[in-house]
N, C-alpha and C positions, 0 to 999 in steps of 0.2 A: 411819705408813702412807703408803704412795704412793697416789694416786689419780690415775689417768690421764684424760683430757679429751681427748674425737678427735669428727670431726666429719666430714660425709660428706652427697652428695648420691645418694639412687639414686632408682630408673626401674623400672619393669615393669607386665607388662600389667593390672596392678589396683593400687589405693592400698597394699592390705595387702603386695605382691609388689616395692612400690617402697620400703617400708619396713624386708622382709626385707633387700633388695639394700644398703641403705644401712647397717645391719648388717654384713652380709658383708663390706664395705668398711673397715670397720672391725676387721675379725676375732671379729665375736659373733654371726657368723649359726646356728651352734652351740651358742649357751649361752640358757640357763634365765634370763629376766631378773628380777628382784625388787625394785621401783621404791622408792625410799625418797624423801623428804619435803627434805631442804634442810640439813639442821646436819651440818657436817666436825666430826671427833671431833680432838682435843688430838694433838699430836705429827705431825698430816697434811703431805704436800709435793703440792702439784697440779702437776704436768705434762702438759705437751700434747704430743700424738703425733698421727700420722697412723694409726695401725693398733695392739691393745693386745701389750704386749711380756708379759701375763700369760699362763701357761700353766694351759691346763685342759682337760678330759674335756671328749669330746659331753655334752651332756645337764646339766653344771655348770651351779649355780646364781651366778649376779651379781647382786651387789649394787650399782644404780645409780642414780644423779638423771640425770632425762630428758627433756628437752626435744626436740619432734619436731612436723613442721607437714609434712600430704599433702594433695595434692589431683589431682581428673583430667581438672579445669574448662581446658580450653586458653587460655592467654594470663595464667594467674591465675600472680602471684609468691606463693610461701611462703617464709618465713625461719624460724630456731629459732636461739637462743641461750643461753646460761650464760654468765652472771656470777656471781662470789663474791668474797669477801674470804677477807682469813686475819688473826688476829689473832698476837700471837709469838710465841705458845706453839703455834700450828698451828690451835686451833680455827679455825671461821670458819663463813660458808655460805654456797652455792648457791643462785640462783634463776632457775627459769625461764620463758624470754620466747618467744613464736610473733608473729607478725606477715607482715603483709606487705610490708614493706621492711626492710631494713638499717637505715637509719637509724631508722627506728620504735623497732624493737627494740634497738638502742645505747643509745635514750634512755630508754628504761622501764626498762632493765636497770640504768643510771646511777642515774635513777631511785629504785627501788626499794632499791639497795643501798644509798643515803647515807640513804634515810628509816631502813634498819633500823642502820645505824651512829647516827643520830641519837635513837633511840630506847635504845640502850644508852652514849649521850653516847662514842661510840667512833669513830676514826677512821682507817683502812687504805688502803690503795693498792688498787684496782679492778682487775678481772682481769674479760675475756670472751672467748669464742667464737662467731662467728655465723657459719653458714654458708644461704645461699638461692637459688633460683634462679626463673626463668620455667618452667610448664609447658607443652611445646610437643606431642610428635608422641603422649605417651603419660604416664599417673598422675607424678606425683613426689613425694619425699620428703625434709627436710632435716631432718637428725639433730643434733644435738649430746650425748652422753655422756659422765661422768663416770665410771668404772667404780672399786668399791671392792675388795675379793679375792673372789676366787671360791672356793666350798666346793663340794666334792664331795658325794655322796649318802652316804648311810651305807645302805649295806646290811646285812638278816641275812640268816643264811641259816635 
């Protein structure tokens, strides 16, 4: 399975409208989110993109691990980021970090992943995305998503 990883800052006049726009940003301002927990299933390839190359309906359901940090406190930095492992067979996981710096969040994300690699006496190459900024004129939003397939609705009629 592919799972895509994209990351995005948005803006709008409420926390909730900055966190739609950074969505949008992304290409899921559209889709039905379904937030899962952290474990990549066997056979996975994580790629990072700037926007998702998956196609899907209005109103589709995604499957995703999500890390996101708003705020509309002026001068306040937010950060969000994802880290994971992948072990050879694909499995792996995802965890996520909010902070308020970069470097914070780098290092909890590090952190965190060689405690749970050292817990399974396992040991993988580290992968992250963070993306954050200063809130200045108006709410903001820093995203980071993983995105698994989207399924459609089942309709009866």
């Amino acid at each position: 399975m592919k799972i895509e990883v994209m990351s995005a800052l948005g803006r709008g006049p409420t926390e909730l409208a900055a966190f739609h726009d950074a969505l949008a940003r992304v290409g899921l301002g559209d889709a039905n989110l379904i937030v899962l927990s952290s474990v990549i299933p066997k056979g996975s390839v994580v790629e990072l993109r700037k926007k998702t190359s998956k196609q899907y309906s209005y109103g589709s359901k995604f499957y995703v691990v999500l890390s996101y940090c708003k705020t509309s406190k002026t001068l306040t930095n937010v950060y969000a980021g994802l880290g994971w492992y992948l072990r050879n067979d694909g499995s792996g996981y995802f965890v996520e970090i909010t902070g308020d710096s970069r470097d914070a969040v780098e290092e909890k994300i590090k952190k965190t992943l060689i405690h749970m690699q050292e817990l399974k006496n396992e040991q993988y190459k580290l992968s992250y995305e963070i993306v954050g900024g200063m809130c200045e004129n108006q709410p903001l939003c820093a995203l980071v998503i993983a995105t698994y397939e989207p399924e459609e609705w089942r309709l009866q009629s």
